[in-house]
C-alpha positions in Angstrom: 94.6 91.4 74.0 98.7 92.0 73.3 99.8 93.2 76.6 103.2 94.9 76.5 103.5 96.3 80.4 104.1 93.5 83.6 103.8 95.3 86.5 104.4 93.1 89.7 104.4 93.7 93.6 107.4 92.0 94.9 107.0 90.5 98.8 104.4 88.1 98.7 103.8 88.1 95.0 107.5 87.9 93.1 109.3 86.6 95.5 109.1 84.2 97.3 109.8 83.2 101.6 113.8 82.8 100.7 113.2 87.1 98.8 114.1 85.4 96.0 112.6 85.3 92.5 112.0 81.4 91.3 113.0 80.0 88.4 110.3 79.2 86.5 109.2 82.7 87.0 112.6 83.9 85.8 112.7 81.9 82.8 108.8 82.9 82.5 109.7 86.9 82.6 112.8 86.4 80.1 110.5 84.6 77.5 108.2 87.7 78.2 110.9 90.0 77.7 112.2 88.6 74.4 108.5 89.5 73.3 109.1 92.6 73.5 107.2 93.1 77.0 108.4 95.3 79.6 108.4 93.9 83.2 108.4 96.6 85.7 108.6 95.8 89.4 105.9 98.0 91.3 107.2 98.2 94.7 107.1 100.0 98.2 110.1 99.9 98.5 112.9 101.8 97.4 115.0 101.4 94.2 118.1 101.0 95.6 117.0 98.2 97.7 115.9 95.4 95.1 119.3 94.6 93.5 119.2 91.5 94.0 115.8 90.9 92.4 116.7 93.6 89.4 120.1 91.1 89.2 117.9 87.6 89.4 115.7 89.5 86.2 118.8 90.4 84.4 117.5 93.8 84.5 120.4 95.4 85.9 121.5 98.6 84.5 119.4 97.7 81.8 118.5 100.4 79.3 114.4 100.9 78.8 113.9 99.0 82.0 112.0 100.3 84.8 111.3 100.2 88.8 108.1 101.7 90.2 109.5 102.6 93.9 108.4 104.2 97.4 104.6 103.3 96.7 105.1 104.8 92.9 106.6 107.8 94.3 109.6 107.2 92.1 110.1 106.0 88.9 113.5 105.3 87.8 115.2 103.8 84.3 117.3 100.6 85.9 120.5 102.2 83.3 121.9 104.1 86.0 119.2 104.1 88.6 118.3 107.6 86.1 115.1 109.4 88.2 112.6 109.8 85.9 110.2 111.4 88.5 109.6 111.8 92.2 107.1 112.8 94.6 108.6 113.7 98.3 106.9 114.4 101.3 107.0 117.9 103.4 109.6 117.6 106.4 107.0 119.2 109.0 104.8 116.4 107.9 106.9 113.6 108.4 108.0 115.3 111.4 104.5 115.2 113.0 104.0 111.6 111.8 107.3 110.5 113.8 106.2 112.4 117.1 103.3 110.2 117.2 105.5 107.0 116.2 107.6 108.6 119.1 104.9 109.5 121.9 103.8 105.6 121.3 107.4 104.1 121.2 106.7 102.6 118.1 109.5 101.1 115.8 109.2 103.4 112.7 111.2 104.0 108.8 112.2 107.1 107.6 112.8 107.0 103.9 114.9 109.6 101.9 115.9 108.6 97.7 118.7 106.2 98.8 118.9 105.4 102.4 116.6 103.9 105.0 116.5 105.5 109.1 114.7 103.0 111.7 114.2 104.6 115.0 113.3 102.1 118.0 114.5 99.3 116.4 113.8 95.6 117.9 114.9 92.3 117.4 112.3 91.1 115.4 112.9 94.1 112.9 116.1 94.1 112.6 116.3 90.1 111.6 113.4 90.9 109.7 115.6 93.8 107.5 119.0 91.8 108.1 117.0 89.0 106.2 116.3 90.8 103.5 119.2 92.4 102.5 118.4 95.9 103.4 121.4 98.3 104.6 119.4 100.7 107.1 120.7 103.5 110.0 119.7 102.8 113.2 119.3 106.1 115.6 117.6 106.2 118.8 117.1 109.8 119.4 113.9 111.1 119.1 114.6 114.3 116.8 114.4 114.3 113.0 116.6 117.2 113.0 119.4 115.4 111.4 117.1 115.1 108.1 115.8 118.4 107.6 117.7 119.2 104.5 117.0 115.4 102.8 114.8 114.3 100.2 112.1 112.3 102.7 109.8 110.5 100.4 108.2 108.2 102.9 107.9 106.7 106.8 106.2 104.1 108.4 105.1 102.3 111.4 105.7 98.9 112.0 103.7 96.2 114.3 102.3 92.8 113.4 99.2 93.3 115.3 96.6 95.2 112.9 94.9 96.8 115.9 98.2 98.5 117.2 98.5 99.9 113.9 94.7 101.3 113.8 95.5 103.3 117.2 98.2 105.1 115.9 96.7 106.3 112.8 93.4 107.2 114.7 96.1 109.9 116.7 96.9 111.2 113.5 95.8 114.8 113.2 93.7 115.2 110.5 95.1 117.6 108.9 98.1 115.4 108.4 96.4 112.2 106.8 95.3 115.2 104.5 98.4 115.7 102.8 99.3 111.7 103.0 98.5 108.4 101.5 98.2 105.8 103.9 98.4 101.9 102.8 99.6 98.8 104.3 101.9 95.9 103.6 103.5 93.3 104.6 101.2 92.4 107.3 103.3 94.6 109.4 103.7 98.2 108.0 101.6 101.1 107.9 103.0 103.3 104.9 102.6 107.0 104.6 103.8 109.0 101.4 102.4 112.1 100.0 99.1 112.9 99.3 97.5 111.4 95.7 100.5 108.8 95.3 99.9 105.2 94.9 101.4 102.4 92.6 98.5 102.8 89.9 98.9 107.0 89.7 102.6 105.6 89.1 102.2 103.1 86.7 99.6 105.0 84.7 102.6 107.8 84.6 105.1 105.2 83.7 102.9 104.2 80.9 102.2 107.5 79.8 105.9 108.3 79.3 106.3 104.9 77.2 103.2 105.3 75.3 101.3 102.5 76.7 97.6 102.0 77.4 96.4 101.1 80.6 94.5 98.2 78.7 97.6 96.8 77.8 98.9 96.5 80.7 99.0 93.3 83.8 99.3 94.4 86.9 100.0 91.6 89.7 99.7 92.0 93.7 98.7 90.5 97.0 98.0 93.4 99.3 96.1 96.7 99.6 98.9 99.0 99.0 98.8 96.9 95.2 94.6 98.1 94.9 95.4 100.8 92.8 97.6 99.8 90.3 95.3 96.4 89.8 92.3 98.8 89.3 93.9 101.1 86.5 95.3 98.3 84.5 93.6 96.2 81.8 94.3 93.2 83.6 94.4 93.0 87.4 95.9 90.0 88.9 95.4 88.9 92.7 98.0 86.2 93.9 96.4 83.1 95.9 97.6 84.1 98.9 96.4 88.0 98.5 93.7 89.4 100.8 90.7 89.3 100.0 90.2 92.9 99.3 92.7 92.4 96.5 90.8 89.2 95.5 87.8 90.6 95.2 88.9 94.0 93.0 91.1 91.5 90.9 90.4 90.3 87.4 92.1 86.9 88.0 93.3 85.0 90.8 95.7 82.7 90.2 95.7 78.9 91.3 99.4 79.6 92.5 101.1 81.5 95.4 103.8 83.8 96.0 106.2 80.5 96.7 105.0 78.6 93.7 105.1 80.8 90.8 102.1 82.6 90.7 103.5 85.4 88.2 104.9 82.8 86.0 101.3 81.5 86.0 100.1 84.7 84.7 102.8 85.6 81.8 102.3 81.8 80.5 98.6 81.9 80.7 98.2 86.0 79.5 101.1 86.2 77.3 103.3 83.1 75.9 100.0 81.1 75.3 98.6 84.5 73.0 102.3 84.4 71.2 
């Protein structure tokens, strides 16, 4: 099989403990590249917040290049940081979510296109953010009034421990994880963006628009949130060091981890050894 899509999570699977990309995996991705391939990073996060990755790719404001953002509810053309489509969420809904991040003092994201908004913010956090590179607001009050008129296009909670996570979604109302997707990452976030999205409705769009088959497409991840979009493709790549959830819907594991090259391992293995 020619595959001519790369789609790849990026903590825990691209990058590696230093958030940076290595450099056999860069030198892997450009050989890829000048194949013709297209590598598109398939991320919960959002576009404006992986320059530095886009810049250690050479993909910078470069033309037919993509980013998957928000959990694929973005797509964007790197030339320009151009939205090719987007997917937000309803204020009242991300309202309701936050009163229960509130009610439970819980450190939580709001998300519009380009900025991030932490409320409760704790050490851990912020050296967590300040580490990676992020440029966040930090507000205390316990309103989302401020945000009524913005794009919101996802939140989330954040705690290490699993179980503290579990007993804020079970106050959820119902009605609410109705109209949202919920999906973890990180081993410390629980994500919420609109109902129906998820990285592998976004890459299948992605593909659509470049006339792509899902067949011919790799898609690489280490974490639940990255199910979808390793179910949909033709080849779906777990990481070493994914869960095993991921392991076990994955097509191939790879011998490597995150910090030692593990996407490299695919492209040479699924793609220069084929050319």
């Amino acid at each position: 099989m020619k595959y001519k899509l790369v789609a790849s999570d990026l903590d825990e699977t691209l990058l590696n403990d230093e958030k940076h990309v290595g450099q056999k995996t860069q030198e892997a991705i450009a050989m890829a590249r000048d194949l013709g391939v297209i590598f598109v990073p398939n991320t919960g996060r959002g576009f404006t917040l992986i320059h530095q990755t886009l810049s250690e790719l050479n993909l910078t404001e470069a033309s037919n290049e993509y980013v998957i953002s928000f959990n694929g509810s973005a797509i964007t053309e790197n030339r320009n940081e151009r939205v090719i489509a987007k997917t937000l969420m309803d204020f009242a809904t991300v309202n309701t979510l936050f009163q229960v991040g509130v009610k439970n003092k819980a450190t939580m994201h709001i998300y519009t296109l380009t900025d991030i908004y932490v409320y409760n913010i704790e050490n851990d956090e912020k050296n967590y953010l300040d580490k990676m590179g992020f440029a966040y607001h930090v507000f205390d009050e316990p309103s989302l009034d401020f945000l009524q008129n913005q794009p919101l296009i996802k939140m989330l909670y954040k705690d290490k421990e699993r179980a503290n996570l579990d007993d804020l979604h079970s106050q959820i109302p119902q009605d609410i994880l109705t109209e949202t997707t919920c999906t973890y990452s990180s081993n410390r976030y629980m994500e919420f963006n609109k109902a129906g999205i998820n990285k592998g409705k976004g890459l299948l769009e992605l593909a659509e628009i470049l006339n792509i088959k899902p067949t011919e497409i790799i898609a690489i991840g280490d974490n639940t949130n990255d199910l979808s979009m390793i179910r949909v493709a033709g080849l779906g790549v777990a990481v070493q060091n994914a869960a095993k959830e991921v392991k076990d819907a994955a097509n191939y594991v790879t011998s490597n981890d995150y910090n030692h090259d593990a996407v490299a391992e695919v492209i040479k293995k699924f793609i220069l050894t084929n050319n």
